[in-house]
Short mmCIF file of the C-alpha atoms (twelve columns), coordinates in Angstrom:
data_MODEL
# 
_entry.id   MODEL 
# 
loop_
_atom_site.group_PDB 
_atom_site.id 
_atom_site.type_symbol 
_atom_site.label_atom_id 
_atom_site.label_alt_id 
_atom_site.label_comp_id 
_atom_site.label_asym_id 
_atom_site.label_seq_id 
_atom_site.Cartn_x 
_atom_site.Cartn_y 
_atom_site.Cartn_z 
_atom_site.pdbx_PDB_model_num 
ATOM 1   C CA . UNK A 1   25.806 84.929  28.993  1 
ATOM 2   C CA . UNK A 2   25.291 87.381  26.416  1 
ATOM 3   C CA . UNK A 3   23.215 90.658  27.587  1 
ATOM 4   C CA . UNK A 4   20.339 91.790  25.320  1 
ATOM 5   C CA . UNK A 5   19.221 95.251  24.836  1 
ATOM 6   C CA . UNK A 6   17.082 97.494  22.476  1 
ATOM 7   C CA . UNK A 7   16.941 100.206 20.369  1 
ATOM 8   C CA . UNK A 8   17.008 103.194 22.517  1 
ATOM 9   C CA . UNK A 9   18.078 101.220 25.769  1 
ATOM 10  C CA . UNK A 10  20.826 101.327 27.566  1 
ATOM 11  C CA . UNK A 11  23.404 98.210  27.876  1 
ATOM 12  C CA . UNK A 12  25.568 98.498  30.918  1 
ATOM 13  C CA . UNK A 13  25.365 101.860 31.065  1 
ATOM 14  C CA . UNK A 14  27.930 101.487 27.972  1 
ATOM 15  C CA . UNK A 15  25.641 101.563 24.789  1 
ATOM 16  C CA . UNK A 16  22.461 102.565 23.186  1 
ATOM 17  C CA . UNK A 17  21.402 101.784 19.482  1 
ATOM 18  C CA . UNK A 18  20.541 105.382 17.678  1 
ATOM 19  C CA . UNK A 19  19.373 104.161 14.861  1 
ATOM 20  C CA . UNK A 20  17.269 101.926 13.406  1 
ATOM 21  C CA . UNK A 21  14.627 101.230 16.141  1 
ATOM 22  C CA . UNK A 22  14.000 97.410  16.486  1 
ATOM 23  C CA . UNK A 23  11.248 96.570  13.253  1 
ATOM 24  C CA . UNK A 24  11.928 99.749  11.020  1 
ATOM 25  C CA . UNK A 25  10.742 99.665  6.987   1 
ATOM 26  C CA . UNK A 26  13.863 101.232 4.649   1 
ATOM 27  C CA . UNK A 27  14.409 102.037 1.450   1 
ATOM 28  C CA . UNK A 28  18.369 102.147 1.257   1 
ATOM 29  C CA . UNK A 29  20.371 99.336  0.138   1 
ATOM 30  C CA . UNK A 30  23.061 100.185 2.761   1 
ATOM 31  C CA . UNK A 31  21.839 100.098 6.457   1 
ATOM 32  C CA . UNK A 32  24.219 102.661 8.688   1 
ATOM 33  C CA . UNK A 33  23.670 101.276 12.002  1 
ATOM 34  C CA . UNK A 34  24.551 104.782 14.324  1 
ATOM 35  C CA . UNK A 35  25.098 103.586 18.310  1 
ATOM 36  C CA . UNK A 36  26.303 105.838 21.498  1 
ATOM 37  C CA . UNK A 37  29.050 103.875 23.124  1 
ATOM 38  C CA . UNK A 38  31.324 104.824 25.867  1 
ATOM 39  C CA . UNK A 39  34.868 104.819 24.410  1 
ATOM 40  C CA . UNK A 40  35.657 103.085 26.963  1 
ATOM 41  C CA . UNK A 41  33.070 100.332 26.750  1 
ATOM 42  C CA . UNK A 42  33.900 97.777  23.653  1 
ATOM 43  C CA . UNK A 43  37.276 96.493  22.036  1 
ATOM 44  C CA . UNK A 44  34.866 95.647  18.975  1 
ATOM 45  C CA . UNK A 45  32.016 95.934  17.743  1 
ATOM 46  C CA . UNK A 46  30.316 93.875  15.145  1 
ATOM 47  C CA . UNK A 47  27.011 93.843  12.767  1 
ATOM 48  C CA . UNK A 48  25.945 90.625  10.973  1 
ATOM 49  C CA . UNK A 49  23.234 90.130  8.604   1 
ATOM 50  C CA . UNK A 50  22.282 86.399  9.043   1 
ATOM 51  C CA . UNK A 51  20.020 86.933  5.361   1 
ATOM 52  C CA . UNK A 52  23.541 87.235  3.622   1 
ATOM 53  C CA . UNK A 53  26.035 85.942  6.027   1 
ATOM 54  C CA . UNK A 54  27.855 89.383  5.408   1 
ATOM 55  C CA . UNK A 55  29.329 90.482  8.518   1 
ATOM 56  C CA . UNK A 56  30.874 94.602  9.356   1 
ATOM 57  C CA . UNK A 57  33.385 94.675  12.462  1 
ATOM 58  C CA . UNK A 58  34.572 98.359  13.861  1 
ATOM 59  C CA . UNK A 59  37.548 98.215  16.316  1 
ATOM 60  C CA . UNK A 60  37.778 100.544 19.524  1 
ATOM 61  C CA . UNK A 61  40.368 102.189 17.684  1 
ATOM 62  C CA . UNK A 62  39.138 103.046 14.594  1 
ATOM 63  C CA . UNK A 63  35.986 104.159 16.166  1 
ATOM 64  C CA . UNK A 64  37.918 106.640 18.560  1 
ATOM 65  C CA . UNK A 65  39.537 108.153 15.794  1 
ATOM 66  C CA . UNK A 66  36.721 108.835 13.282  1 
ATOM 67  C CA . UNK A 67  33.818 108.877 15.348  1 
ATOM 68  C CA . UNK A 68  34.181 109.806 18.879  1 
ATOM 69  C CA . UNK A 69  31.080 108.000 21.148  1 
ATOM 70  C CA . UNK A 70  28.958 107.448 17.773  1 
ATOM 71  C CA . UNK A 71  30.480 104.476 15.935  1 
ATOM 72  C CA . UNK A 72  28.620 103.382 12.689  1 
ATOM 73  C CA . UNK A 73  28.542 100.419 10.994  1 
ATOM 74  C CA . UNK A 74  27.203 99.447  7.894   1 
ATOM 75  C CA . UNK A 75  24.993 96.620  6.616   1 
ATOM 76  C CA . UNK A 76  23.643 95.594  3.290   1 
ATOM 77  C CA . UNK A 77  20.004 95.040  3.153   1 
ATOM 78  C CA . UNK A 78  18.088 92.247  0.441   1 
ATOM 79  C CA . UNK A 79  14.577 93.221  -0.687  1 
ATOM 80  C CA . UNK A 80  12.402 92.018  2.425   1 
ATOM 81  C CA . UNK A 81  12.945 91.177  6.209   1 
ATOM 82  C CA . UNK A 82  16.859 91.139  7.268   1 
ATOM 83  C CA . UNK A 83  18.355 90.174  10.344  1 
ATOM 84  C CA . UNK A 84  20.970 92.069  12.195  1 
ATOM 85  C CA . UNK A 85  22.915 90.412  14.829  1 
ATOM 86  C CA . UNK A 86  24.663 93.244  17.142  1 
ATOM 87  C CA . UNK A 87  27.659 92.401  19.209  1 
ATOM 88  C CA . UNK A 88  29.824 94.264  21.304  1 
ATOM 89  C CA . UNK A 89  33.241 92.820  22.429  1 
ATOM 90  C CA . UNK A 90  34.978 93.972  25.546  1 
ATOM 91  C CA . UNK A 91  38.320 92.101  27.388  1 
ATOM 92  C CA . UNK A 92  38.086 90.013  24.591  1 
ATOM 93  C CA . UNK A 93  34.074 88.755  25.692  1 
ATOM 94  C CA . UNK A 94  31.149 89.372  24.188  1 
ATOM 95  C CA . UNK A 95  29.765 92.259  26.115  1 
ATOM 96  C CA . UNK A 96  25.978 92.424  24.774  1 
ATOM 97  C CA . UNK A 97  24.046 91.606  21.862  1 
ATOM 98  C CA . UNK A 98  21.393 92.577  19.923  1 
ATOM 99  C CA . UNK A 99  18.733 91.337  17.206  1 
ATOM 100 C CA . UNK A 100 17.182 94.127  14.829  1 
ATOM 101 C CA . UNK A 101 14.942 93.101  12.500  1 
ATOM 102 C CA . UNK A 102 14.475 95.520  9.361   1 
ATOM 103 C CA . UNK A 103 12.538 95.404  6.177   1 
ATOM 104 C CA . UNK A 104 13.727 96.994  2.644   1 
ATOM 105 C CA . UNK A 105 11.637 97.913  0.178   1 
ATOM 106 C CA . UNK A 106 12.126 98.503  -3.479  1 
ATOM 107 C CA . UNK A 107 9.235  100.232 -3.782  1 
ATOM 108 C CA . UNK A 108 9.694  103.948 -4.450  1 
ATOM 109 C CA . UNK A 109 6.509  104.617 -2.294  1 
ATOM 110 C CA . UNK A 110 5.130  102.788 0.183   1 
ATOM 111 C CA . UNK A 111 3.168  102.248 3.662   1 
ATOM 112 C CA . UNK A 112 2.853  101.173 7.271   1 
ATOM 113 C CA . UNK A 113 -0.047 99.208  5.773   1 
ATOM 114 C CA . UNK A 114 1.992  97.166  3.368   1 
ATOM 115 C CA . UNK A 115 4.278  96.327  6.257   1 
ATOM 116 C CA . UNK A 116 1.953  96.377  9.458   1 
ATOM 117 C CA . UNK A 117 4.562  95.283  11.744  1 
ATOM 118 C CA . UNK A 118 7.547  97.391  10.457  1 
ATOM 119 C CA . UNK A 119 7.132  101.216 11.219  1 
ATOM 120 C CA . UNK A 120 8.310  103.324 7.731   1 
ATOM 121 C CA . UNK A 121 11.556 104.999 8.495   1 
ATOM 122 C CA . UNK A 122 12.775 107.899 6.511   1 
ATOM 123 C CA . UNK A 123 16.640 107.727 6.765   1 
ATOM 124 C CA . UNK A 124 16.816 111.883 5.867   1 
ATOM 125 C CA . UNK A 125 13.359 112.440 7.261   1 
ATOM 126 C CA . UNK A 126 12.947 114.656 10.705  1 
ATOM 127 C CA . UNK A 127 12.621 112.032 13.186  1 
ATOM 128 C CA . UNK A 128 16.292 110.248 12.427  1 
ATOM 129 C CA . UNK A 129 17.958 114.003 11.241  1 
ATOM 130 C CA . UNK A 130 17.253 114.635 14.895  1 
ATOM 131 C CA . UNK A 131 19.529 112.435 16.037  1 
ATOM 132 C CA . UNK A 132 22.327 113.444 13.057  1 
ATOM 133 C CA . UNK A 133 22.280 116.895 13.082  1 
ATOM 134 C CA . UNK A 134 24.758 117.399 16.407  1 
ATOM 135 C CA . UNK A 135 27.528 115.519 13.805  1 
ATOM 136 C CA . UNK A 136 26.320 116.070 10.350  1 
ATOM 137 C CA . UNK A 137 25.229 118.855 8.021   1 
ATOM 138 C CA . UNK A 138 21.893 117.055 6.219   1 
ATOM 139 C CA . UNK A 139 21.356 120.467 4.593   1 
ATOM 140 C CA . UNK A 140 23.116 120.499 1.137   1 
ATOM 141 C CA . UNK A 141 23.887 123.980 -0.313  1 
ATOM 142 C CA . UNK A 142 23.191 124.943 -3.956  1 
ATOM 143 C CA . UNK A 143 27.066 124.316 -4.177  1 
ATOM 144 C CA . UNK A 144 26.319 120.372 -3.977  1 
ATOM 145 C CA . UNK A 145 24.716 120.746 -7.441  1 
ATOM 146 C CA . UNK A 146 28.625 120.566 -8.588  1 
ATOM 147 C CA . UNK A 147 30.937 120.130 -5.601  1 
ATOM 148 C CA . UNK A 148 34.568 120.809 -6.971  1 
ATOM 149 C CA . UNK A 149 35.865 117.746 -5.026  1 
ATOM 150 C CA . UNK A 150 33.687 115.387 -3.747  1 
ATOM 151 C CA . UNK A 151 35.364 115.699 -0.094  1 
ATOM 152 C CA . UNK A 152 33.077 118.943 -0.531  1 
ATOM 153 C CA . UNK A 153 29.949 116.926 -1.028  1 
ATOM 154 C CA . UNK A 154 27.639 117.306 2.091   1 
ATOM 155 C CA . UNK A 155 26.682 113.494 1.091   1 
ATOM 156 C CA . UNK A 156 30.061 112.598 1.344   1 
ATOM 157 C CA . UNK A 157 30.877 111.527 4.951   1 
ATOM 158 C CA . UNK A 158 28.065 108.936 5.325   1 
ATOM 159 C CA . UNK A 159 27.975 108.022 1.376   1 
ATOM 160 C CA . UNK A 160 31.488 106.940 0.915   1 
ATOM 161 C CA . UNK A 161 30.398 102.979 -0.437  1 
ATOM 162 C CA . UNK A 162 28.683 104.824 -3.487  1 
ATOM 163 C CA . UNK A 163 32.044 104.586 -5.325  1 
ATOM 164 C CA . UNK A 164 33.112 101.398 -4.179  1 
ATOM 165 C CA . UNK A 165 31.693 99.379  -6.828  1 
ATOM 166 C CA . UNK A 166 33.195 97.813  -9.620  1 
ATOM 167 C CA . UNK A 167 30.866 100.229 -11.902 1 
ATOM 168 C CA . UNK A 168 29.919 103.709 -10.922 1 
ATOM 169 C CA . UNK A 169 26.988 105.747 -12.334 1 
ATOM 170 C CA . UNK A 170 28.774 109.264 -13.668 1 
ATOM 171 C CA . UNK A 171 27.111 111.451 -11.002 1 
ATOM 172 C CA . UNK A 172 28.186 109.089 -7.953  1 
ATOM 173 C CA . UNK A 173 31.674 109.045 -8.915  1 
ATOM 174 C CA . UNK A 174 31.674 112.959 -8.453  1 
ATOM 175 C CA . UNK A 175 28.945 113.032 -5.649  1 
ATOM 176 C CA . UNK A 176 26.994 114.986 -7.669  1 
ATOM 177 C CA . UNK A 177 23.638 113.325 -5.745  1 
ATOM 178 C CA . UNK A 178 21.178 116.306 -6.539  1 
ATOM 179 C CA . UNK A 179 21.417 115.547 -10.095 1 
ATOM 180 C CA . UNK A 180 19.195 112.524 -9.418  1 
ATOM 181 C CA . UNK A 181 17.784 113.254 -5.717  1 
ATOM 182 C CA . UNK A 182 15.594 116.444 -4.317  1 
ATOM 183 C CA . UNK A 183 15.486 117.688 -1.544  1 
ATOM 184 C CA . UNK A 184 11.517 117.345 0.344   1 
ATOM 185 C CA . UNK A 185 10.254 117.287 3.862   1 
ATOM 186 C CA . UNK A 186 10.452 113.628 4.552   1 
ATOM 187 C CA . UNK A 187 13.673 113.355 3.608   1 
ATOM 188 C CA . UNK A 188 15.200 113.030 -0.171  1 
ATOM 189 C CA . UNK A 189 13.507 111.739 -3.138  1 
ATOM 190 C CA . UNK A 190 14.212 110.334 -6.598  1 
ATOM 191 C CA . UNK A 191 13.603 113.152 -9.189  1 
ATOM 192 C CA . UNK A 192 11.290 111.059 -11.504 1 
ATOM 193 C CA . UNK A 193 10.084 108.072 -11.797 1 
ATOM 194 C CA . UNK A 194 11.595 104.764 -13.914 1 
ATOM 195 C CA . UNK A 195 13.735 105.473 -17.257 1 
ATOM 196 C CA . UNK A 196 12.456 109.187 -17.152 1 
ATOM 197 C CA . UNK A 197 15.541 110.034 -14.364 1 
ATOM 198 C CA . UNK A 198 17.808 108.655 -16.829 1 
ATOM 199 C CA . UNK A 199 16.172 110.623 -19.794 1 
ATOM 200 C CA . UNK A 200 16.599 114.035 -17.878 1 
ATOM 201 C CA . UNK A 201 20.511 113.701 -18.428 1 
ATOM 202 C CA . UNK A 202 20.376 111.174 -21.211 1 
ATOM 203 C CA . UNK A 203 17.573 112.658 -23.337 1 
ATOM 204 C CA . UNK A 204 19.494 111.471 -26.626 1 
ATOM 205 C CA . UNK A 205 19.022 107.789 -25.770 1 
ATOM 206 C CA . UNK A 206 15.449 107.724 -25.679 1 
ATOM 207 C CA . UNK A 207 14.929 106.856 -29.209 1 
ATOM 208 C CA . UNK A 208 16.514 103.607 -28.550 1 
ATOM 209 C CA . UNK A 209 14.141 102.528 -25.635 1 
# 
């Protein structure tokens, strides 16, 4: 029989769920599910989101190689409550599994009191950088205004997908993110508001619109 555990709780002494906490609100299209799992402790380990039937599966071995104890999967979100089905694999058995429930929002700003039974969870705010900051650098430097290759981007590393669609906005495809995001202390916003971001690179356009 399948074990169940929680966000923050321990499964077998093998695995705990970083991030999201069970009921969290986002914003992001892409969910990056972090855990801390013994390398030891899985053969696989997979993410499903039962909303889309779109499924993300990380084996031991990829895991070990590019992420030490802190594999990450990802998980695309539709507008309103998803369901993520957790499961980790070990001797070829399902070890454990787990149900998240999270909420996405298109809304550029929003509340708890839209969503009273999701909490709001900044991805970049201080809470979840906590957890980051021992792996990542969340900190971009004026240099990631332009990054000369976009291995230099500080975004980089957890923002790969952004140029894995068939069409790419300009800035993406050189991880030039601060040309549409800033920097603030919960975490990074959009630097205006509707076709105005498009109109601070695109002024010529506007005419048109």
């Amino acid at each position: 029989m399948a074990i169940l555990f929680s966000s923050g709780l321990e499964l077998n002494g093998d695995a705990v769920i970083m991030y999201p906490q069970d009921r969290s609100a986002v914003r992001q299209t892409v969910l990056n599910i972090v855990l801390s799992v013994d390398a030891a402790g899985f053969e696989r380990i997979s993410a499903l989101n039962t909303r889309t039937g779109l499924k993300s599966c990380l084996p031991a071995t990829e895991k070990s190689a590019e992420m030490g104890n802190y594999p990450h999967l990802s998980v695309t979100l539709e507008p309103g409550e998803n369901v993520i089905e957790i499961s980790i694999e070990r001797s070829g058995m399902e070890a454990g599994e787990f149900r998240l429930d999270v909420y996405r929002t298109e809304s550029a700003s929003y509340s708890a009191s839209l969503i009273p039974v999701y909490k709001v969870v900044e991805f970049h705010g201080e809470e979840v950088s906590q957890l980051c900051t021992q792996c990542h650098q969340l900190e971009p430097p004026a240099s990631d205004t332009l990054p000369s290759t976009i291995s230099q981007s500080t975004c980089h590393p957890c923002h790969k997908r952004v140029v894995s669609g068939e069409y790419i906005h300009g800035p993406n495809a050189k991880f030039q993110c601060l040309t549409c995001h800033r920097p603030t202390a919960s975490g990074f916003e959009i630097a205006a508001v509707g076709d105005t971001l498009c109109f601070l690179c695109h002024l010529e356009e506007r005419p048109k619109f």
